[in-house]
C-alpha positions in Angstrom: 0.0 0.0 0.0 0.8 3.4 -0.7 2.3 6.0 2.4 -1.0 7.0 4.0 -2.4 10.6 4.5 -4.0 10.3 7.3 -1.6 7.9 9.0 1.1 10.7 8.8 -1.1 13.3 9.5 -1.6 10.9 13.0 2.2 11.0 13.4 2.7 14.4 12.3 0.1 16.0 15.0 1.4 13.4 17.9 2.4 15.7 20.4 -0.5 17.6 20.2 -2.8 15.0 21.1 -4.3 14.3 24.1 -4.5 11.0 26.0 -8.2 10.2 24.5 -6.9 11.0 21.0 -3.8 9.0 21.5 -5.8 6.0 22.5 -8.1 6.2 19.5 -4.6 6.8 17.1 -2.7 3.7 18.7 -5.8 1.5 17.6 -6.2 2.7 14.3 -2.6 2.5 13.7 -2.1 -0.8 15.1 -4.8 -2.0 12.5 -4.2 0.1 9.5 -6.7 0.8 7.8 -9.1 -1.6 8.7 -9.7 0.0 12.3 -11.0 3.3 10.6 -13.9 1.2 8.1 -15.1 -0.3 11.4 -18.2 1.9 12.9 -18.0 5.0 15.1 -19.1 2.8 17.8 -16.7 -0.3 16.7 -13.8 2.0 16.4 -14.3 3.7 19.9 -15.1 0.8 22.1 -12.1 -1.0 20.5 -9.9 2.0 21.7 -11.5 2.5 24.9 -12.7 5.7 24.7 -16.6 7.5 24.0 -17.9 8.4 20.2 -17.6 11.8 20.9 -14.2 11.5 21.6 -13.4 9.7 18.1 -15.2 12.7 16.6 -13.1 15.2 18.3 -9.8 13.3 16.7 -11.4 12.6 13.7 -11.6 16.5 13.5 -7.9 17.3 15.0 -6.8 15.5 11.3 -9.0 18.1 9.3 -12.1 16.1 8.9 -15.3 17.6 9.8 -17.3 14.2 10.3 -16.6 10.5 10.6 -18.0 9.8 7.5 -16.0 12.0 5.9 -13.2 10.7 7.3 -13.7 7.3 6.3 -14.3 8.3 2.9 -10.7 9.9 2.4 -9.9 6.2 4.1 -11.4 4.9 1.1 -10.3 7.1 -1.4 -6.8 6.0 0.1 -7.5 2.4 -0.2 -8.6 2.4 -3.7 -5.4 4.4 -5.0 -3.0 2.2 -3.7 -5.1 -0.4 -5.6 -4.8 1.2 -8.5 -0.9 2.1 -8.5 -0.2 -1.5 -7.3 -2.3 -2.5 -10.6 -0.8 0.3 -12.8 3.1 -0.5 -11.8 4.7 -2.7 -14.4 6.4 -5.9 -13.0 10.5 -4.9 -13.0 13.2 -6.9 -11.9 15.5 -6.1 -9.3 18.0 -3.4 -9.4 21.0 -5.2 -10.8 23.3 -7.0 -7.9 20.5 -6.3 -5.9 18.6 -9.5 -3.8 15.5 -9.2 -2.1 17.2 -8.8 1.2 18.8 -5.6 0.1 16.2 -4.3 -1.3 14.0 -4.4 1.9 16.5 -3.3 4.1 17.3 -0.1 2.0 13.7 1.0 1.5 12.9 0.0 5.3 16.2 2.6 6.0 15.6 5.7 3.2 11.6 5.4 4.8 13.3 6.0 8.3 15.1 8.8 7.6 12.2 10.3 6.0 10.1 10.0 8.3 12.4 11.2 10.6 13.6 14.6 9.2 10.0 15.2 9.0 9.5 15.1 12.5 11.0 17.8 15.2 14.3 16.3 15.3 15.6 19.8 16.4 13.5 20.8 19.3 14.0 16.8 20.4 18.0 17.3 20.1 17.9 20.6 21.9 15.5 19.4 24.6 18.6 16.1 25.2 20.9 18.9 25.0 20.3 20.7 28.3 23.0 20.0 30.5 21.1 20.7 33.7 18.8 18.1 33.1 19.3 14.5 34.1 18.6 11.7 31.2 17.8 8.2 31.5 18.6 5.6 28.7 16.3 2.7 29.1 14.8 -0.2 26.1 12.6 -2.8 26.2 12.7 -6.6 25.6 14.4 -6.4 22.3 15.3 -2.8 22.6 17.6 -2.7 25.6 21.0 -2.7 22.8 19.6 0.8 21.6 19.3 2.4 25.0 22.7 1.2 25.3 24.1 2.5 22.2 22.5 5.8 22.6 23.3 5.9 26.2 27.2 5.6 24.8 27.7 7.9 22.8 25.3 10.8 24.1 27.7 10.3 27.5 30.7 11.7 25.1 28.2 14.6 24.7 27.0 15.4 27.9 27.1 14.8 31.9 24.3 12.9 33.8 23.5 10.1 31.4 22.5 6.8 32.9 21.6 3.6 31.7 18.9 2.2 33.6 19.0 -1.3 33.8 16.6 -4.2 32.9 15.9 -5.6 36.3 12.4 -4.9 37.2 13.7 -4.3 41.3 16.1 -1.5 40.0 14.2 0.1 37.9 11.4 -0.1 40.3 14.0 2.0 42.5 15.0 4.2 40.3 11.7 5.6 39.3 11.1 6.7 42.9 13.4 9.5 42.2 12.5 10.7 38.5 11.1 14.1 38.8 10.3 16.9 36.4 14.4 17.9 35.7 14.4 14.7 34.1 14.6 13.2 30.5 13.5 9.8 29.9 14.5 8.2 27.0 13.1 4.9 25.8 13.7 2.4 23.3 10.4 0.1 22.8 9.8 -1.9 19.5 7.7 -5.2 19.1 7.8 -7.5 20.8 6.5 -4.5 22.9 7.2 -4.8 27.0 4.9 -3.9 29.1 7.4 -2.8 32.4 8.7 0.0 29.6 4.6 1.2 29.7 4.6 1.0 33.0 7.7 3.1 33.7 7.0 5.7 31.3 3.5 6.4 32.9 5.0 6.4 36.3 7.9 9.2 34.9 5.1 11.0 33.0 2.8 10.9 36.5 6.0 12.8 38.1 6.3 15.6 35.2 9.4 13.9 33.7 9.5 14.4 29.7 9.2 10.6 28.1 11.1 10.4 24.4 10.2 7.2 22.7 11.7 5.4 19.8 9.6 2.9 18.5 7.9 1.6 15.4 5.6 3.0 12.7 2.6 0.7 15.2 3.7 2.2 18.1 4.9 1.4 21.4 2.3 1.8 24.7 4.8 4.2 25.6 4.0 6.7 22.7 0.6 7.3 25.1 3.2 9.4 27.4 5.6 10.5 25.3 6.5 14.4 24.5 8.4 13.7 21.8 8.0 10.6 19.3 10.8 9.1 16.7 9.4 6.4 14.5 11.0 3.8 12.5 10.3 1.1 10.2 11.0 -2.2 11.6 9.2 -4.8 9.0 11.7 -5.7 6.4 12.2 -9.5 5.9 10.1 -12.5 7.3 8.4 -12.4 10.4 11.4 -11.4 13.3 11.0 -7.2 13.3 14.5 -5.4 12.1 16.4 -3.0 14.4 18.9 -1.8 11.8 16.5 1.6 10.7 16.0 1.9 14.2 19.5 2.5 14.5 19.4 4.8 12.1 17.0 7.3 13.5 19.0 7.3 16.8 22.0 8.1 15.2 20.2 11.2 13.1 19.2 12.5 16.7 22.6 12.1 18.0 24.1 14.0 15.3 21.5 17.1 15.8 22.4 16.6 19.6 25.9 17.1 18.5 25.3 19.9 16.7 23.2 21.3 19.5 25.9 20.6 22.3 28.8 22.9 20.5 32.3 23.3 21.5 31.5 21.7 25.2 30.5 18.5 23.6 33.5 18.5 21.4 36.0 18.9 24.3 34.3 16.6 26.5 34.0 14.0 23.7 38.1 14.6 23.2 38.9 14.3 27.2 36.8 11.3 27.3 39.0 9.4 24.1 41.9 9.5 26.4 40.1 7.9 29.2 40.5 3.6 28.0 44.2 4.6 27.7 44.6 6.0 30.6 42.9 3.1 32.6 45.0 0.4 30.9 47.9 2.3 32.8 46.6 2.3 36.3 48.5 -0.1 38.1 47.2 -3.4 39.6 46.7 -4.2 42.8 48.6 -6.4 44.9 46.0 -8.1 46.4 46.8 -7.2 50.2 44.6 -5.9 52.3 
């Protein structure tokens, strides 16, 4: 199927929805498009929410009635049908497989999708040095946090990785406040102890950033600040490579963001692996 309209527009007006409307927008992005042909009471009792509060999203994308709505969903529908019918069959780009195909389309829609979005105000908002940020993922996702935990610690002070255990993180939430940045990494197989402590870090004014998938994450219900990527490129096991990719464009703009104190503390901290290969042993008395 073609890129939808009305599934960027979702995307696009994210952080300007409220917790109804993000409820309604998870459903119908979770089952694309086939949530939004279902009825106004169908659609809202599969999100959890009242009619009235599917017709006040329907209306935040520009649509003055459901039906209306559902007829651009339509209109959608039947165009892709009529490109897919319309594009001549081609082979593959020459030394090209299948595999390589996937996984560059699956990237170059990434990136898209991610300059599109506020990358800046996102980088300047991890770029505030007086704020504390925690780098946290979820079943699959924990690597990411860790990458971007890595490198962002070259970029700035007071970057932790929290870790998976449930007991620690359970103690670590007890001090999130509203100084602090949370930063979470959540892509299907989606985790529900990643839900539960972004609502607990939203409930104490933190600011929740989530990476996630084009379906998104139960975490995008509390999340300021939303960075999407395309993890369906081969098979049935979901793809962390575009994923990757997203994280690094943020780090770049946080770079940027950072200046000159970055870039010296990035260059003090390339000594530092040297420097503790020379520390001498101990002798093992007490």
């Amino acid at each position: 199927m073609v890129e939808s309209q009305i599934a960027d527009a979702v995307r696009d007006r994210w952080s300007s929805l409220t917790k109804s409307d993000r409820m309604v927008a998870r459903r119908l992005l979770s089952e694309y498009p086939a949530a939004g042909l279902k009825t106004l009471a169908e659609l809202a009792a599969k999100a959890g929410v009242s009619a009235p509060s599917v017709i006040r999203f329907v209306k935040k994308l520009g649509f003055d009635s459901y039906p209306e709505f559902q007829r651009e969903l339509h209109d959608e529908i039947q165009a892709s049908f009529e490109q897919f019918s319309e594009t001549p069959s081609s082979g593959p780009e020459v030394g090209a497989t299948d595999t390589e195909l996937a996984y560059t389309q699956s990237i170059r829609k990434t990136v898209q999708k991610t300059l599109d979005s506020d990358v800046a105000g996102l980088a300047t908002t991890i770029a505030r040095t007086k704020s504390s940020v925690l780098c946290l993922g979820g079943r699959v996702s924990q690597a990411l946090a860790t990458i971007f935990h890595a490198h962002l610690l070259r970029l700035r002070r007071n970057v932790e990785l929290v870790s998976t255990n449930p007991v620690e993180r359970a103690e670590r939430l007890m001090d999130v406040g509203r100084s602090d940045l949370v930063i979470l990494f959540d892509f299907k197989p989606y985790d529900p102890t990643a839900a539960s402590f972004a609502r607990l870090a939203a409930e104490n004014k933190a600011t929740v950033v989530c990476f996630t998938d084009f379906e998104q994450s139960p975490v995008a219900e509390y999340a300021k600040h939303l960075v999407l990527a395309d993890n369906r490129v081969t098979g049935d096991s979901p793809s962390l490579a575009a994923a990757l990719c997203s994280a690094e464009i943020v780090l770049n703009e946080v770079r940027g963001k950072v200046g000159a104190s970055g870039r010296s503390r990035s260059r003090s901290l390339s000594g530092v692996p040297d420097a503790a290969m020379g520390l001498p042993l101990g002798t093992g008395k007490a």
